[in-house]
C-alpha positions as CSV (number, residue, x, y, z in Angstrom):
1,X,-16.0,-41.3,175.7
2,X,-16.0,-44.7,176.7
3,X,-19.5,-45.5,176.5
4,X,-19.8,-43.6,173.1
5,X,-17.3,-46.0,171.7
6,X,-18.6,-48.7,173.2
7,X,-22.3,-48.0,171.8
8,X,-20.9,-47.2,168.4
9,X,-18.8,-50.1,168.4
10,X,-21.5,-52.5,169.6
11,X,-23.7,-51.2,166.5
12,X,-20.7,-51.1,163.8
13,X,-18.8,-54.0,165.0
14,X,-22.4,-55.8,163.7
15,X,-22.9,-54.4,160.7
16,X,-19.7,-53.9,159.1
17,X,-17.4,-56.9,157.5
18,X,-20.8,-58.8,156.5
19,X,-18.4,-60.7,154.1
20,X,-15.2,-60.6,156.1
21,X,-12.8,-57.7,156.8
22,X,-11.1,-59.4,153.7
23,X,-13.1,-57.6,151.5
24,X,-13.1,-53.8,152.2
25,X,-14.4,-52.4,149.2
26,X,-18.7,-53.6,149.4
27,X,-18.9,-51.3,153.4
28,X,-16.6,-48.4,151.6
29,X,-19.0,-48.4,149.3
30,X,-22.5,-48.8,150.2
31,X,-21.8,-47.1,153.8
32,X,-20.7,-43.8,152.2
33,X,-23.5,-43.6,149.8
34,X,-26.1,-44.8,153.0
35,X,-24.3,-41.8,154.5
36,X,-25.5,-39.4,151.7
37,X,-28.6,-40.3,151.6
38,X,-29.8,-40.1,155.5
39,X,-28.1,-36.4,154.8
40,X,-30.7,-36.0,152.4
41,X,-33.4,-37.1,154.7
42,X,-31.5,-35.8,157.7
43,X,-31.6,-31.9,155.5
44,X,-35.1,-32.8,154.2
45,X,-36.6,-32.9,157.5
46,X,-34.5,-30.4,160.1
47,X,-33.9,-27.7,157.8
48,X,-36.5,-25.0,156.5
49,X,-36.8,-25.5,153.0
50,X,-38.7,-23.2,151.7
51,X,-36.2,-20.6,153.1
52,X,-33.3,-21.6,151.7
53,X,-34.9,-21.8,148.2
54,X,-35.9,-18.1,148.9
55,X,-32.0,-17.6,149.9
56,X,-30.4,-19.2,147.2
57,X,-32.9,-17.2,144.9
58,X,-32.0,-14.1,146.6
59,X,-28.4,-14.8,145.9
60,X,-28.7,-15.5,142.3
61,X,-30.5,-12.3,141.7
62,X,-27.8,-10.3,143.1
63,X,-25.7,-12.0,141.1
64,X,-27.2,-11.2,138.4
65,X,-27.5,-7.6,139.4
66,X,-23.4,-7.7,139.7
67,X,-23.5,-9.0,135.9
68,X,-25.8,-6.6,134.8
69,X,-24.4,-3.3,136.6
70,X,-20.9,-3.9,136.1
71,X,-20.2,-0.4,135.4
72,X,-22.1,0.6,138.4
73,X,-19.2,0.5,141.4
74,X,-22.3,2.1,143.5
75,X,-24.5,-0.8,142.6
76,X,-21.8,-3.9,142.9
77,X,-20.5,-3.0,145.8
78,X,-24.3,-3.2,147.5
79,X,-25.1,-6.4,146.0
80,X,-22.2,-8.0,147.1
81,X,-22.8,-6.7,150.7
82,X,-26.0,-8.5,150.2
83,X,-25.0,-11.6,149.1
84,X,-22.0,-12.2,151.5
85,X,-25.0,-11.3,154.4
86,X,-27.1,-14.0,152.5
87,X,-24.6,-16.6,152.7
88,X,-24.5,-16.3,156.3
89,X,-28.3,-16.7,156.4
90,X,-27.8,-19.9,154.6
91,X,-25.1,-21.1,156.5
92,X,-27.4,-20.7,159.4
93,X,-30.1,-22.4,157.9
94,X,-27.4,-25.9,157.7
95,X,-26.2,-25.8,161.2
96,X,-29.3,-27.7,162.5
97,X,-28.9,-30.4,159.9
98,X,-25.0,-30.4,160.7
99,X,-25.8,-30.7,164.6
100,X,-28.3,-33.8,163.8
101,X,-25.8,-35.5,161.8
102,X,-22.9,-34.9,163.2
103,X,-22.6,-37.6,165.8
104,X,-23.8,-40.7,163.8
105,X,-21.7,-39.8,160.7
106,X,-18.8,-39.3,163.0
107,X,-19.0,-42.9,164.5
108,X,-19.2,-44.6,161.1
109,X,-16.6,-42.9,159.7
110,X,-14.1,-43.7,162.8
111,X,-15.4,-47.3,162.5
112,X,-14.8,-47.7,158.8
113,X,-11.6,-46.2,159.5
114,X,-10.7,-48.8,162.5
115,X,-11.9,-51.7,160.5
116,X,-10.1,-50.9,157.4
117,X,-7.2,-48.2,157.3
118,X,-4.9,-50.3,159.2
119,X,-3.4,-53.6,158.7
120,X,-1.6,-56.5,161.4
121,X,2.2,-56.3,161.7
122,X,3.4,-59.1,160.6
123,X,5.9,-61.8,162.5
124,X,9.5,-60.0,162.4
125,X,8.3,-56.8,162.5
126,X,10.0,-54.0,164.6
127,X,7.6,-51.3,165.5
128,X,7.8,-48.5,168.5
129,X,5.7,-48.2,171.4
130,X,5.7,-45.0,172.8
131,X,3.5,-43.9,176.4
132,X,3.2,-40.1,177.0
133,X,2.3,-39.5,181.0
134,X,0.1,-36.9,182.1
135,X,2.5,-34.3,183.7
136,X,0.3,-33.5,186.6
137,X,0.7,-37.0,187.7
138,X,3.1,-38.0,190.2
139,X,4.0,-41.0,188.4
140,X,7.5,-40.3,186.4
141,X,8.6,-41.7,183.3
142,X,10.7,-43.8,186.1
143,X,8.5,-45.7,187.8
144,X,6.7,-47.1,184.2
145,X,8.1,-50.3,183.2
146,X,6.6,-52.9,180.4
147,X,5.9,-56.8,180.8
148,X,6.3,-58.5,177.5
149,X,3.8,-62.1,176.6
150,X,5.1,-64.9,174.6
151,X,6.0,-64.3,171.0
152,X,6.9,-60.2,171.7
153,X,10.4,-59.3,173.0
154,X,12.6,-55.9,173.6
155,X,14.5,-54.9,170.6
156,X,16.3,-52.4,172.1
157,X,17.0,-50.4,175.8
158,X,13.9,-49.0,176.8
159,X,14.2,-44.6,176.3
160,X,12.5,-42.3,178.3
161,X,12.6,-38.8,178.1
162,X,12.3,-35.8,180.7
163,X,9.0,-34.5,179.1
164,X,7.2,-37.8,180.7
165,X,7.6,-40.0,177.7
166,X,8.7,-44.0,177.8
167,X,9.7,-45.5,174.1
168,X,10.3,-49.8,174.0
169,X,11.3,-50.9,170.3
170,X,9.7,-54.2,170.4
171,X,9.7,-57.2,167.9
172,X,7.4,-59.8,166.7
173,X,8.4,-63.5,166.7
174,X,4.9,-64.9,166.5
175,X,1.1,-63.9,165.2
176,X,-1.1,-63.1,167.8
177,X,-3.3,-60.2,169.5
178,X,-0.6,-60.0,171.8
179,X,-1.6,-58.2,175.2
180,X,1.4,-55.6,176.2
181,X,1.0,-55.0,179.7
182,X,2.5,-51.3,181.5
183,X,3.3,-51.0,185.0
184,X,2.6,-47.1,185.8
185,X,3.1,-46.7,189.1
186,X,1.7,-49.9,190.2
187,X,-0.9,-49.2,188.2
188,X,-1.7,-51.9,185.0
189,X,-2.6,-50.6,181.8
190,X,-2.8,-53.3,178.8
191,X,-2.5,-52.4,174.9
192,X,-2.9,-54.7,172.3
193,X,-0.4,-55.3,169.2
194,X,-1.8,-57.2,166.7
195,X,0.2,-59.3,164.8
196,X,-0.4,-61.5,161.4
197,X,-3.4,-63.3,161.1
198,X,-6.6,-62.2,158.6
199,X,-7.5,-58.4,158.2
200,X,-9.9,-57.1,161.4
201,X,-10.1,-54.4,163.1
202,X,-6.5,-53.0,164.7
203,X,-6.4,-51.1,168.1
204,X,-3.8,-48.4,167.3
205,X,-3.9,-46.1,169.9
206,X,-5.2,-45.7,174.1
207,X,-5.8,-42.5,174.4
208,X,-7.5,-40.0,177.2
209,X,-9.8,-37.3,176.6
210,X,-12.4,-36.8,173.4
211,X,-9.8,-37.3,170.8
212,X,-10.1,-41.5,172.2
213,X,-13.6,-41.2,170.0
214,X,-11.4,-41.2,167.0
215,X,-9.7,-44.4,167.6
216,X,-12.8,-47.2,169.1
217,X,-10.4,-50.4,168.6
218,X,-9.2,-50.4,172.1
219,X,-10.7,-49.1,175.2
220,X,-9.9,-45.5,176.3
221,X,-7.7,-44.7,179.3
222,X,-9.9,-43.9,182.2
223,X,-9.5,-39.9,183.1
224,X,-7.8,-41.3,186.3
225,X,-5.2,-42.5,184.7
226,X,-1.6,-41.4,184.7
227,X,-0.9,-41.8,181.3
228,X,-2.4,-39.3,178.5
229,X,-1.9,-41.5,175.6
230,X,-0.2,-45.3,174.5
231,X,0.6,-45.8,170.7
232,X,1.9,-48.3,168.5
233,X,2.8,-47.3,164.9
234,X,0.9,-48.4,162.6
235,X,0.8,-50.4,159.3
236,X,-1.4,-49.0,156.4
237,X,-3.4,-51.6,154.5
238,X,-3.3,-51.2,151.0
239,X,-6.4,-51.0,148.9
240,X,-6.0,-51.2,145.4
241,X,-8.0,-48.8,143.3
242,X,-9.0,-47.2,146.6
243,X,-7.6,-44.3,148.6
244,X,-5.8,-45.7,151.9
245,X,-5.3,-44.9,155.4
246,X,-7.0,-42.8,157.6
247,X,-6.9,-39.9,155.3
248,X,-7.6,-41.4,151.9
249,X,-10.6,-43.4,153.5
250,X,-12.0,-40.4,155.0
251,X,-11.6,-38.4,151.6
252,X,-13.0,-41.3,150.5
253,X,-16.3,-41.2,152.6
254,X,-16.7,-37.6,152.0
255,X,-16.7,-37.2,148.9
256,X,-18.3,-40.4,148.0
257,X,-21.4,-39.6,149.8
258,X,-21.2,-36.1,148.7
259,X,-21.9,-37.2,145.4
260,X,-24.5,-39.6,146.6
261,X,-26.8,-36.5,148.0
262,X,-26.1,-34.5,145.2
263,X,-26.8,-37.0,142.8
264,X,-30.2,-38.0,144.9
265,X,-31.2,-34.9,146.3
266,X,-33.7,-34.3,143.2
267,X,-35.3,-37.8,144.0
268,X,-35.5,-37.2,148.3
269,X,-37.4,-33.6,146.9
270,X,-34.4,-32.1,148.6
271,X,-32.6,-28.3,148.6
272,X,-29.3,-28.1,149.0
């Protein structure tokens, strides 16, 4: 998982922010509609055209057979057989297309999400940092324990729970990417809080397994490691006239380059 994030990163890390992190909306724009169109030439070139034009016209026929014998219970029933067995033939005419694309779109979504659905705490702040260990380990939520830097201090007793999870409510007296470091075991595992400072791009969450694709700001936790996942709540950065967080800027790149290769697909001599 590591290297995929690392690759992906590498690339995005390049190519996005041309103008500064400052300025969100010129990558949520022209990204999702670069997204569309490589669909479109993705689709174009993977898929068998000429099939799924002989599909689609296969469905609208029977459609039109449903309109036309309405009366006919005989008749309606078999063309709806017919067309719910097409649809799956069509369906399985997309899944090379889907396969292609599905890695690349996935890493620029996740980066446009890291660079711009989240925003610094700022100095004063109080926000929770919660470590979740793996339960097969023989580490216990005892033997973790938290070294502060400069400018970052304990707000509160440090919790831990007998499901294997640690909580420290921490505050922020100064701006700073400020390096957390957790003992686990003798073990040292760093996260990052970022504090103040321009927008960039915010580590929110270590994490173990596949699901650390989703979040490339940080490093994942090696598969050795005790821990299954460290957090740090995050702070949504608004975006005016745009939807925000991680779900409104994925809704946003979905439907933004949906429109994109529906509105091109004519032009890229595309069927859909």
């Amino acid at each position: 998982m590591q290297l995929y994030n690392n690759i992906a990163s590498a690339i995005f890390d390049v190519l996005l922010a041309p103008f500064g992190h400052g300025f969100a909306y010129f990558d949520l724009l022209l990204w999702p509609v670069l997204m569309g169109v490589g669909a479109l030439v993705v689709y174009k070139y993977t898929s068998n055209q000429k099939a799924i034009t002989a599909i689609k016209k296969q469905i609208s026929m029977h459609l039109l057979e449903i309109r036309l014998f309405r009366d006919d219970l005989l008749q309606v029933l078999k063309s709806t057989v017919t067309i719910v067995a097409k649809n799956f033939i069509y369906i399985a005419h997309n899944l090379t297309p889907m396969v292609v694309m599905i890695v690349p779109m996935v890493a620029l979504m996740v980066q446009l999400v890291a660079h711009y659905a989240y925003a610094p705490s700022q100095p004063g702040d109080v926000e929770l940092l919660r470590v979740r260990l793996d339960p097969d380990s023989p580490v216990k939520a005892s033997d973790i324990s938290l070294t502060l830097p400069d400018g970052v201090r304990l707000d509160a007793p440090v919790v831990r729970s007998a499901d294997g999870r640690v909580f420290w409510r921490l505050k922020a007296e100064r701006a700073g990417d400020h390096v957390l470091k957790i003992d686990a075991g003798g073990r040292s595992i760093e996260k990052i809080w970022a504090v103040g400072g321009e927008p960039r791009k915010i580590p929110v969450k270590r994490l173990r397994g596949l699901e650390a694709v989703l979040y490339p700001g940080e490093e994942a936790l090696p598969s050795s490691s005790p821990l299954l996942s460290i957090e740090l709540a995050t702070v949504v950065r608004p975006l005016p006239y745009l939807p925000d967080g991680e779900g409104g800027i994925l809704l946003w790149i979905l439907l933004v380059s949906l429109l994109a290769g529906v509105a091109l697909k004519d032009a890229f001599g595309v069927t859909l």
